[in-house]
DOFIKE-419328 format. One record per residue (C-alpha): residue in three letters; x, y, z. Coordinates in Angstrom, 1 decimal, always signed. Each point is the difference from the previous one (the first is absolute). Layout:
N
SITE  type    east   north      up
SITE   ALA       X       Y       Z
...
***
This chain:
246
SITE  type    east   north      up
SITE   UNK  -133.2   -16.1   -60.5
SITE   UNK    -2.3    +1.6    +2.4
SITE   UNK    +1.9    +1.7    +3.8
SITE   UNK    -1.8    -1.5    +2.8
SITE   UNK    -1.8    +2.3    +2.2
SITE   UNK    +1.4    +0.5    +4.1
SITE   UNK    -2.5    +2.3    +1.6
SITE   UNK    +1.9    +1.5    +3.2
SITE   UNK    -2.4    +1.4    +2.8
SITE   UNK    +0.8    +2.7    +2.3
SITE   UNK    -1.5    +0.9    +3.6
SITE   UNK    +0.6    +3.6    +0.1
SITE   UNK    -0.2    +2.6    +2.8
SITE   UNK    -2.6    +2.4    -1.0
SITE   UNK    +2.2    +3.3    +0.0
SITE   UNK    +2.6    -1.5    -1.9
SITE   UNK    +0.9    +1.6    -3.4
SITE   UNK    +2.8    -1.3    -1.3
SITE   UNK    +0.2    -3.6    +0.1
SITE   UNK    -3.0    -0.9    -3.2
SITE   UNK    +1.8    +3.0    -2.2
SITE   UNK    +3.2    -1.6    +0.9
SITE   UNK    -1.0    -3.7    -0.4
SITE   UNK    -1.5    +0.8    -2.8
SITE   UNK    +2.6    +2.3    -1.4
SITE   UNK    +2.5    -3.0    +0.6
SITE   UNK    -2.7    -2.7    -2.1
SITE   UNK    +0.1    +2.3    -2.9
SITE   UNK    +0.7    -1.8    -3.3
SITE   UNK    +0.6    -3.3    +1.9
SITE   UNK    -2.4    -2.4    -1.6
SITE   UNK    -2.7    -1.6    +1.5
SITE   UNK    +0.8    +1.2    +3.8
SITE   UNK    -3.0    +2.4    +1.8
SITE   UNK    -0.6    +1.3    +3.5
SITE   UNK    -2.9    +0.1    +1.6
SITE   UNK    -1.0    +2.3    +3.1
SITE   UNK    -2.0    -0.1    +3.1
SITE   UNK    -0.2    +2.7    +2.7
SITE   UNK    -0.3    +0.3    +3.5
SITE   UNK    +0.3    +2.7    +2.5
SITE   UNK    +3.1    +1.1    +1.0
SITE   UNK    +0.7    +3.5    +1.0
SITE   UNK    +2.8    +0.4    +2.4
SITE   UNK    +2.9    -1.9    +1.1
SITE   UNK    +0.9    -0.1    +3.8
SITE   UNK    -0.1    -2.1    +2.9
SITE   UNK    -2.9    +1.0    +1.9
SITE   UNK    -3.1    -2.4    +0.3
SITE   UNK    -1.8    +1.9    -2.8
SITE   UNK    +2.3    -0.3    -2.4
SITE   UNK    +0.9    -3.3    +0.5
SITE   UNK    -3.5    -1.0    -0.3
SITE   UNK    -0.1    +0.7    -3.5
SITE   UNK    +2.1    -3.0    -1.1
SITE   UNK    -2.4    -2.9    +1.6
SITE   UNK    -0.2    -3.0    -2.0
SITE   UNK    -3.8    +0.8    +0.2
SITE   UNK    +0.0    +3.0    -2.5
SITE   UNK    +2.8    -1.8    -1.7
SITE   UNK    -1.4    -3.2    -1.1
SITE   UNK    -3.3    +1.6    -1.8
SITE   UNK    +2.8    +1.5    -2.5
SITE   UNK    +1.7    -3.1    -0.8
SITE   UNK    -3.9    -1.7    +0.1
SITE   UNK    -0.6    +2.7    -2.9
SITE   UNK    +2.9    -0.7    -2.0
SITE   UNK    -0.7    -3.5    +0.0
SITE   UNK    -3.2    +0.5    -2.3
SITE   UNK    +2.8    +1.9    -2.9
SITE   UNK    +1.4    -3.9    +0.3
SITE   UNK    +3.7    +1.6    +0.6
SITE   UNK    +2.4    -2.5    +0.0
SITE   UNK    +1.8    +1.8    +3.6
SITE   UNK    -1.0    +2.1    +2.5
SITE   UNK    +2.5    +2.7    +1.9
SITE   UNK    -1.3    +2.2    +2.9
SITE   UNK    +2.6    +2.7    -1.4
SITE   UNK    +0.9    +2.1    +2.9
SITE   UNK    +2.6    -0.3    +3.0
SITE   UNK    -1.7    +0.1    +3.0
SITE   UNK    +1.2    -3.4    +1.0
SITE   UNK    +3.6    +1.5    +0.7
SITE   UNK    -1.6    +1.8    +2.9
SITE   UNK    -2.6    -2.0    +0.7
SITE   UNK    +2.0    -3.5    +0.2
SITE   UNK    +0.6    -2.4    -3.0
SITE   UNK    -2.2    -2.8    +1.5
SITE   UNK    -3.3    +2.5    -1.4
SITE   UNK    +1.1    -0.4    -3.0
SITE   UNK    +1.1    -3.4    -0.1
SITE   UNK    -3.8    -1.4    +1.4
SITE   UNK    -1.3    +3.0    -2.1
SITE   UNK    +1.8    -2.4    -3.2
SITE   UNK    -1.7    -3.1    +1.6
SITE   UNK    -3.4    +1.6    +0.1
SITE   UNK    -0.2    +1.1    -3.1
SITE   UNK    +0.3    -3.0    -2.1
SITE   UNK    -2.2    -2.0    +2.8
SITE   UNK    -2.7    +2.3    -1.2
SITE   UNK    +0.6    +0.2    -3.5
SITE   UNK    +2.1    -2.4    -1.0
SITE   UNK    +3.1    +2.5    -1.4
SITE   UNK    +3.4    +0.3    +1.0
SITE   UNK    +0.4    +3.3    +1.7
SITE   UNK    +3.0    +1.9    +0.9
SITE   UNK    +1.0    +3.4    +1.9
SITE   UNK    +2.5    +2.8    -0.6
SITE   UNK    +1.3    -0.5    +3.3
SITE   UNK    +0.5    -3.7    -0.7
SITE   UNK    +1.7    +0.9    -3.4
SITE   UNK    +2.4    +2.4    +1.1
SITE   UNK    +1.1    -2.2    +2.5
SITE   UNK    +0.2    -2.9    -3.0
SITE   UNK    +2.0    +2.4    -2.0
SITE   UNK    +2.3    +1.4    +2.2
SITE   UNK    +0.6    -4.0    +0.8
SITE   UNK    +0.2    -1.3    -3.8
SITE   UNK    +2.8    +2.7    -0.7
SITE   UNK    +1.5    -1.2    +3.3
SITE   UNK    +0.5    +3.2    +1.7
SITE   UNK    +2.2    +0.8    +3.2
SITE   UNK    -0.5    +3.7    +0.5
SITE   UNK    -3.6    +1.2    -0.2
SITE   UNK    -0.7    +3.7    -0.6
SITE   UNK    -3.6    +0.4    +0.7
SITE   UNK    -1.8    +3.8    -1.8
SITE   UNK    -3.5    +1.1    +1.2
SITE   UNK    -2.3    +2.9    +0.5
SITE   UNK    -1.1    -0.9    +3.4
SITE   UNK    +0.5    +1.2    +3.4
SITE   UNK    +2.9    -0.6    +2.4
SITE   UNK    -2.1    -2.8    +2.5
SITE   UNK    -1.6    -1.9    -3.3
SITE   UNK    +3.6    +0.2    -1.5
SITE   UNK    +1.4    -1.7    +3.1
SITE   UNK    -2.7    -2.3    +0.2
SITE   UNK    +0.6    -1.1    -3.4
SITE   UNK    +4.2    -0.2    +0.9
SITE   UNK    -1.0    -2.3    +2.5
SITE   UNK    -2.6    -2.2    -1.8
SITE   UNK    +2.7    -0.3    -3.0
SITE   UNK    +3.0    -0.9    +2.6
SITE   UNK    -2.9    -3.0    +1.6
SITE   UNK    +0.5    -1.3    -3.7
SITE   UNK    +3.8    +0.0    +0.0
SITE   UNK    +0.3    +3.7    -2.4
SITE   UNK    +1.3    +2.0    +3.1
SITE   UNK    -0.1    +3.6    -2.4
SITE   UNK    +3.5    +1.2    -0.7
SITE   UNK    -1.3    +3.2    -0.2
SITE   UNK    -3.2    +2.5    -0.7
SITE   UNK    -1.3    +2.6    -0.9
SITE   UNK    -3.7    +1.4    +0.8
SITE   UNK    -2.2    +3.4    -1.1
SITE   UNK    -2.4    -0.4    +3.6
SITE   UNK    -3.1    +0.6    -2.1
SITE   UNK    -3.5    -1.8    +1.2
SITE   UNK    -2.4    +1.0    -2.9
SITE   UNK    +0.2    -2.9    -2.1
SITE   UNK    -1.2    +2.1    -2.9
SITE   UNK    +2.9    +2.4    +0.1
SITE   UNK    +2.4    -3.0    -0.1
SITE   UNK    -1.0    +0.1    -3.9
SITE   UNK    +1.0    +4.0    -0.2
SITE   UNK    +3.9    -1.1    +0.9
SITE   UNK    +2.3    +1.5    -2.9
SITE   UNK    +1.8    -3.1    -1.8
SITE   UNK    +2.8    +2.2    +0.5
SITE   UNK    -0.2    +0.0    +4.3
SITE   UNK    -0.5    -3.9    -0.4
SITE   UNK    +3.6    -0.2    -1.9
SITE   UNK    +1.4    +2.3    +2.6
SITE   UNK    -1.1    -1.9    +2.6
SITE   UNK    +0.9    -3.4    -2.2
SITE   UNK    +3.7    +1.6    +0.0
SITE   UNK    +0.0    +0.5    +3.4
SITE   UNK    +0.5    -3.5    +1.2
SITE   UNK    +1.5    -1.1    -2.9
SITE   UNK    +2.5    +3.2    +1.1
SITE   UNK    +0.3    -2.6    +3.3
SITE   UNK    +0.7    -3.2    -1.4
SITE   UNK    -3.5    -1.8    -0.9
SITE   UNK    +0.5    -2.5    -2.5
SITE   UNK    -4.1    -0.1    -0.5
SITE   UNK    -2.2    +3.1    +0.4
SITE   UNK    -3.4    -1.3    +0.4
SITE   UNK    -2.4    +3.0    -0.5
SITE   UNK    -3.3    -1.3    +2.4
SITE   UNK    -3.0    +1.6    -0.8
SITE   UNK    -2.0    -0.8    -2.9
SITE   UNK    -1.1    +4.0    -0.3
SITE   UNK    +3.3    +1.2    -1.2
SITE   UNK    +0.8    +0.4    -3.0
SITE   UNK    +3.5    -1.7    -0.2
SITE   UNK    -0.8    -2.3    -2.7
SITE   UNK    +1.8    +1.2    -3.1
SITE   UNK    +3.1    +0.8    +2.6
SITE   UNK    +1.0    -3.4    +0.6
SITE   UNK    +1.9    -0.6    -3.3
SITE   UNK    +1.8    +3.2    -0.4
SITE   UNK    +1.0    +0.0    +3.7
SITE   UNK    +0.8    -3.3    -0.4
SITE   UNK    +2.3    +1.0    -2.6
SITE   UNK    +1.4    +2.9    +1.5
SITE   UNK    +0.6    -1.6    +3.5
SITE   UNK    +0.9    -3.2    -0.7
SITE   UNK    -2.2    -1.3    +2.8
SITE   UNK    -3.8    -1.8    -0.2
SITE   UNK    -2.6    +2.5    +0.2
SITE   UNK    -3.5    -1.7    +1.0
SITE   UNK    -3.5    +1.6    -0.7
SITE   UNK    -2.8    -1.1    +1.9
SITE   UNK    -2.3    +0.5    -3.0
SITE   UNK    +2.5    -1.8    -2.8
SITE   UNK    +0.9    -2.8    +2.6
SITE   UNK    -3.5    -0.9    +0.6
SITE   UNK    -0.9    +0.2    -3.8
SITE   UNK    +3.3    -2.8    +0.0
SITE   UNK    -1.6    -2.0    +2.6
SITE   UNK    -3.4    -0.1    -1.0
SITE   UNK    +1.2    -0.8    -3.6
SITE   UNK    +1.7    -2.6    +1.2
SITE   UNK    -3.0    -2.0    +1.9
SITE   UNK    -2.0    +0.7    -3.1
SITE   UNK    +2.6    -2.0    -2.0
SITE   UNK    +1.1    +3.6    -2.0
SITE   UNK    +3.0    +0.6    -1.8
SITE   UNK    +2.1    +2.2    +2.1
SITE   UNK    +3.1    +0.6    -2.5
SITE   UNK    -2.5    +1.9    -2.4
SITE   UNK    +0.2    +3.0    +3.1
SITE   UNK    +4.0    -0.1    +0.3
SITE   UNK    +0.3    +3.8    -0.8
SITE   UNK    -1.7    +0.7    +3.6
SITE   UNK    +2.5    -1.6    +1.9
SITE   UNK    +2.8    -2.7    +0.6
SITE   UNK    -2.7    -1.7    +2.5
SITE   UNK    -1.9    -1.2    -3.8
SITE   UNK    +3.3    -1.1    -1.0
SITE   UNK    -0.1    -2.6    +2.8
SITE   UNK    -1.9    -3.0    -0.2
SITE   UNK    +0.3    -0.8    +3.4
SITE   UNK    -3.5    -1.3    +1.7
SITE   UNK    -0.4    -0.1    +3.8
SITE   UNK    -2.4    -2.5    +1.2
***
């Protein structure tokens, strides 16, 4: 009996890397699921006209234009800057896509805020590596979509690159932190940490929901692409929910 094929595409920022050795890390020996990667420039996180530039739909769309020719089966622009930017980018960024190429598309942004809803969360704790204005920007975008955060933690770095040389071992500090003050869901937001293969243990340890931005949009693409989610339940109690948000 042959395993049908799901292609999964990702729109990655350019100084990103962790999120294709992750991804792919978490595909390993998982039959008949690939990712598939397209890059564009992203360099710094901040407010400032500059840096906010770099996420127009403009530079974005040519990605998802190029993954369409690997014939994935969905598309995820798999970074966060909705949380600061507003979720309404990403939600016409999701109806622009498949205009143009006819896939269903998703965002890690709109993901996290799918899982944090599917496990029905009540107190958010939100982990980044950003600075203290994009980390109340994001605290204010989240509250606009009913997750007022519960509590946070942030490192106040803007290199996007050096988000990817964060110990594991600061993430899980910072993880423990507001679990420390009551979170019942830690949602780690920034798809260049490396947090992945925390979620499970912490989970264990804990006893609370601890949400990756790279695993949950691996869930959520899989699951527009009609994947099987169960076959990743190690990662995470969010694959041990089948829970779709339409």
């Amino acid at each position: 009996m042959s395993v049908q094929r799901k292609r999964l595409g990702m729109i990655t920022p350019s100084s990103n890397s962790v999120l294709e050795p992750v991804t792919n890390s978490m595909l390993h020996g998982v039959a008949g699921v690939t990712a598939h990667f397209s890059r564009f420039r992203v360099t710094e996180i901040a407010l400032d006209a500059v840096a906010l530039s770099q996420f127009d739909a403009s530079v974005m769309l040519p990605a998802a234009d190029l993954l369409a020719d690997a014939r994935v089966d969905a598309i995820a622009w798999n970074g966060t800057s909705a949380s600061w930017l507003g979720v309404a980018r990403d939600q016409n960024l999701c109806e622009a896509i498949p205009a143009r190429t006819g896939i269903p598309a998703t965002t890690s942004t709109l993901a996290c805020i799918d899982a944090v809803r599917a496990l029905g969360a009540r107190r958010v704790g939100l982990v980044s590596p950003y600075t203290d204005d994009v980390q109340r920007r994001i605290g204010d975008v989240w509250a606009g979509e009913g997750i007022t955060p519960h509590a946070e933690r942030h490192l106040g770095l803007r290199d996007n690159f050096s988000f990817g040389e964060v110990a594991p071992a600061t993430i899980a500090k910072l993880i423990r932190a507001v679990a420390a003050e009551g979170a019942d869901t830690v949602v780690v937001l920034c798809t260049n940490l490396d947090g992945a293969a925390l979620a499970a243990p912490l989970e264990r340890e804990l006893g609370i929901a601890v949400l990756d931005s790279v695993a949950v949009t691996l869930w959520r693409t899989l699951q527009l692409a009609g994947g099987d989610i169960a076959a990743f339940a190690e990662w995470g109690r969010i694959f041990q929910t089948s829970a779709i948000i339409k």
